[in-house]
N, C-alpha and C positions, 0 to 999 in steps of 0.2 A: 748516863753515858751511853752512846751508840752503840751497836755492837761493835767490836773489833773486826777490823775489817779481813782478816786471816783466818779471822773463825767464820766469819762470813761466807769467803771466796771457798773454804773448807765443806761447808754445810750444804753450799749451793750445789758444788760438786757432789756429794752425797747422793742429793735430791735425784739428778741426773743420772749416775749408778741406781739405784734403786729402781728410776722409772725404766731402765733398761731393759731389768729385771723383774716386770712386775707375776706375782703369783697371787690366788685366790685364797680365799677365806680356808686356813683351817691348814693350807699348806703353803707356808710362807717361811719355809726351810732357809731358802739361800737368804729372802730377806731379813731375817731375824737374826741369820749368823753374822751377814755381812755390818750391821747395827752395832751388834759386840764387837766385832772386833773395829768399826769404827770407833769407839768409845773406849776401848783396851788400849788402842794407841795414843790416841790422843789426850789422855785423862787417867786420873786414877781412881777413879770412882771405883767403888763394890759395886760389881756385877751380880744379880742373882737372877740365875736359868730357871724359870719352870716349865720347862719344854715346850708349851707353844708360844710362851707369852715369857717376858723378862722386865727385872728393871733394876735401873742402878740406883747407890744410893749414895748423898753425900751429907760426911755425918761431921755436924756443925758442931765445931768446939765448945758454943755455948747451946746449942738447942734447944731452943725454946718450943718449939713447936714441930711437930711433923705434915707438912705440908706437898700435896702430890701433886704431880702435871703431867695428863695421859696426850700418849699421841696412837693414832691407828696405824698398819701396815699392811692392809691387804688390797688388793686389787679386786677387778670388776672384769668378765665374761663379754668384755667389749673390743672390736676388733681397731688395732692404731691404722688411722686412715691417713691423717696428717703427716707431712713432713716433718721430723723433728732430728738433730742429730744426734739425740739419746732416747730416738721411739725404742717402744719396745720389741725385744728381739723373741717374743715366746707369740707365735698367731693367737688370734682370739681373745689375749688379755693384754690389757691393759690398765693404766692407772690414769681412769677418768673421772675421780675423785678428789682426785689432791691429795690421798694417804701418805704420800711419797715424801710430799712438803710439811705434813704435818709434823713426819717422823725427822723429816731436817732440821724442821725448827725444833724440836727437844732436843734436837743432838747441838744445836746452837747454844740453847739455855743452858746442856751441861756443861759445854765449854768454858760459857763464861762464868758460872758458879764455882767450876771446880779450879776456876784460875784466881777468881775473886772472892769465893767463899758466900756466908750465907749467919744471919743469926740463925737460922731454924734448919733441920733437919728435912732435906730436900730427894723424894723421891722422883723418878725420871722413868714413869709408866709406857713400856710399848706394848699396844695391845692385840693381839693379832684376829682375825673374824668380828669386825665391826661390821661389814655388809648383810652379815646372817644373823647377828643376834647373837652368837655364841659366847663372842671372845669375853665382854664384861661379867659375864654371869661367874665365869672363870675367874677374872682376875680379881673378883671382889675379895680375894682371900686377901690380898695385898692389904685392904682396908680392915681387915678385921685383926691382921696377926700383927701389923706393924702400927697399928692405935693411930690412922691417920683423921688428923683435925680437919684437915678441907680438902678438894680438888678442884682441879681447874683442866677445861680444855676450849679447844679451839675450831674452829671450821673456817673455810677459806670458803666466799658465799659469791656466784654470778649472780649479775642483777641489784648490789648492792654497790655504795659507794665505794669508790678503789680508796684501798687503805684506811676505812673508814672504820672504826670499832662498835657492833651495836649486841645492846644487852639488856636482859628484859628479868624481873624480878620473881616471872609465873614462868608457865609452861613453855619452854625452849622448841621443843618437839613433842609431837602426837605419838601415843602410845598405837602400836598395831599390830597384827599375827598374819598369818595363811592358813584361809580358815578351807578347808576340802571334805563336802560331805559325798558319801559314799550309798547308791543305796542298786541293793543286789535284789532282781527280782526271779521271773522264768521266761525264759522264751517259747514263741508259740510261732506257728503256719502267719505269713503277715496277712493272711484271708480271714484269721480265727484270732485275733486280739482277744476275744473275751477270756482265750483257755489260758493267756499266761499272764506274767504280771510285767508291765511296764512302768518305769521308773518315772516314763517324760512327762507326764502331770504331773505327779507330784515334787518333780524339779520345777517345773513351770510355775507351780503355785508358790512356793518359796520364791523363786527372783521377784514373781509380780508382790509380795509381801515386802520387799528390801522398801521402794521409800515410805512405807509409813513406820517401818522403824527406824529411820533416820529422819525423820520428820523434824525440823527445829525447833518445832513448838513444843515438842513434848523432852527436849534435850538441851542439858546447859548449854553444853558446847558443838564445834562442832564434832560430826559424827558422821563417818564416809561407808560403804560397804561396795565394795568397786569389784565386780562378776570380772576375772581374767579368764575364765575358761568353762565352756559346758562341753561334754563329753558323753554323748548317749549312743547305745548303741553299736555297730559298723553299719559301713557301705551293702550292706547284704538286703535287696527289696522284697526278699523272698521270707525274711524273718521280721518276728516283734520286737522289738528290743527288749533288753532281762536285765542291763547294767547301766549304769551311769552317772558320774562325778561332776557336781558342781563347784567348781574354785573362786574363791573372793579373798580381797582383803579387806579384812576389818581397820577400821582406824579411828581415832577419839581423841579429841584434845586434853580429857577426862579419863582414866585408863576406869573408872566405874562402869561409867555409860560403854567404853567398850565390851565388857567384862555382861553389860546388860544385854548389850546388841547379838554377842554369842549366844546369850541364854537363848535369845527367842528364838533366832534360828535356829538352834538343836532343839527346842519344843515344837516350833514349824514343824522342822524335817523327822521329828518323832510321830507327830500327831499324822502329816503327810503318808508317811509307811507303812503306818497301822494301818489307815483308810483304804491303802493301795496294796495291802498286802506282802508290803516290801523288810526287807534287813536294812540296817543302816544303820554307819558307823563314822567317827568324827577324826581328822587328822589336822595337826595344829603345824606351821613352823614358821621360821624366819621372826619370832617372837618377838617383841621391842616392849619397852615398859614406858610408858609418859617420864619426858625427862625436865624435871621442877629445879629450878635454880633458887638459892637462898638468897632470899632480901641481903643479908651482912655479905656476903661471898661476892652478889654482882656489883655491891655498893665498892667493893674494893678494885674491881675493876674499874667502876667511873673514875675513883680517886686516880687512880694510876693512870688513865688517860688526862685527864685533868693538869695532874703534876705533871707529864712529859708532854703536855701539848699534841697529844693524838685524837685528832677529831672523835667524837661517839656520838652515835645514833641512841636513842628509845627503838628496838623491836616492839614495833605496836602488837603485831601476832603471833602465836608458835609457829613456826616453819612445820607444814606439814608432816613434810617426810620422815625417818622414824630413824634414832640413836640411842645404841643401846647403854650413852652414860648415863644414864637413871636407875641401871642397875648401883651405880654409887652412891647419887642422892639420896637414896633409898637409907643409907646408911651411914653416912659423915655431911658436914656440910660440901657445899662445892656452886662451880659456876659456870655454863658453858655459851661463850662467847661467839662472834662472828667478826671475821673479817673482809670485808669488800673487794671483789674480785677485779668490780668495775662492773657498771650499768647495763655495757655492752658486749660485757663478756660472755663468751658460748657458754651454755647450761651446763650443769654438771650432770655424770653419765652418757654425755653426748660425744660424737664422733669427733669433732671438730675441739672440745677442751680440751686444756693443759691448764696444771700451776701453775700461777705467777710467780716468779723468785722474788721479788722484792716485798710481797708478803712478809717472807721469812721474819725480816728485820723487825715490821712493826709487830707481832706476836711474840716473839724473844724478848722484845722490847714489853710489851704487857707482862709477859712473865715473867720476868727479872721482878718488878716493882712487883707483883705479888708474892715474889718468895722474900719478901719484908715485912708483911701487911699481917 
């Protein structure tokens, strides 16, 4: 059965409140209230607050199974350019992600569960700092105190087919960090280089070393290390330079091989700073782990498309970009899907994106048929 079309016209409007309001990772205050009490009114689900992150619960008469479905709520550092008549009202951010839609469609799935009920015990995960890496590592308590059997989530994907379901049995997304080395030397007269210590060779030697350790022949999968920033120095022609920071991101379809790609480079940048007579120190963020989807978990997705006649793709690849549900996989079974934004659709993070609401439907729609499965 479709969604009801009242919990629909409900969700959509959500969606739209929400993208009003978008806020960033980690402070997603209004969003995360305004969720509860969406869900307060309209449902009688168990609520439980754990201050950045919540979720409700709906506790099946017979229970057979504890079965989770996360959605995200944070926004992106991205200015609304677009017309929209629920752009957002805060400058600077927006939701060029889809988080907004995600969180609508859970709030759809609760509706209809909590009107229609459920054999199994049905958790309703909203997660907040998915752009940073933060929010999962957090919520995994969810998964260890309430003994959850599976999870499932979703992404709303430009470039793929509109409304189209595609799901893949290996790697969903590439595991990756922000890797920032650091190396401190002295400054000298820029006439007398020899007296002090400069950092910019042995920065330079490090970048010119990045492809042969992303070389393919010596690595399963693939394996990116993408320089966002070199930083030597100032503007001053009268000095040597004594400081300066190299920024990369690491990435691996394989979170080992990432995990290797680190080593070398902090052996590089160790071996580099002895030679050169420099300090140097490592800083890690924006974290993400390889997010691996369970054989029996995606198989239940195909079924469910299958039975309700929604198109699905095979993802031949992992999507590069990096999600931090693997911090669950890690831990219970689970499976994370895609849904087709359309072929044509503006990229996600870009000026020009928005949700599509009629997503919503076919994702409520997957998630119903897995809170049976």
């Amino acid at each position: 059965m479709k969604l009801e079309k009242n919990n629909l016209e409900k969700v959509i409007r959500l969606r739209h409140e929400l993208h009003e309001h978008p806020e960033l990772s980690n402070y997603e205050v209004w969003t995360k209230q305004h969720v509860i009490q969406f869900l307060e009114e309209n449902t009688n689900l168990e609520i439980v607050d754990r201050g950045r992150w919540f979720y409700a619960v709906y506790h099946s008469p017979i229970g057979k199974r504890n079965v989770a479905f996360r959605a995200d709520f944070d926004a992106l550092p991205i200015e609304e350019t677009i017309d929209l008549p629920y752009g957002s009202k805060f400058p600077g951010v927006s939701h060029k992600c889809g988080h907004d839609g995600h969180s609508a469609a859970l709030c759809g799935l609760a509706l209809e569960i909590n009107q229609k009920g459920s054999d199994n015990n049905i958790f309703f995960l909203f997660q907040h700092a998915e752009e940073t890496g933060d929010g999962a590592a957090e919520c995994t308590e969810l998964i260890k105190e309430e003994n959850i059997d599976e999870i499932f989530a979703w992404h709303n994907m430009s470039g793929f087919k509109h409304n189209h379901v595609y799901v893949t049995d290996k790697t969903a997304f590439c595991a990756s960090k922000g890797m920032s080395i650091y190396m401190e030397g002295l400054p000298s007269h820029a006439s007398e280089p020899e007296k002090g210590k400069n950092p910019s060779f042995a920065i330079a030697k490090i970048i010119d070393a990045i492809p042969g350790f992303i070389d393919p022949a010596i690595n399963q999968g693939i394996v990116l290390c993408t320089v966002v920033q070199v930083d030597i120095g100032a503007k001053a022609f009268g000095v040597s330079a004594s400081n300066g920071v190299l920024r990369m991101t690491i990435r691996a379809l394989y979170e080992e091989e990432m995990d290797r790609l680190q080593q070398n480079l902090e052996n590089m940048a160790r071996t580099e700073a002895e030679k050169y007579g420099l300090s140097v120190r490592f800083e890690y963020q924006d974290e993400f782990p390889e997010t691996v989807n369970r054989k029996e978990s995606s198989d239940k997705v195909r079924q469910v498309c299958r039975e309700k006649g929604i198109p699905m793709v095979e993802l031949e690849e992992a999507y590069r970009a990096s999600e931090d549900f693997g911090h669950y996989t890690k831990l219970t079974k689970g499976s994370y899907f895609f849904v087709g934004s359309g072929e044509d659709h503006p990229n996600l993070h870009s000026f020009e994106y928005d949700f599509k609401d009629d997503l919503i439907e076919t994702a409520v729609e997957v998630f119903k048929g897995l809170t049976e499965k």
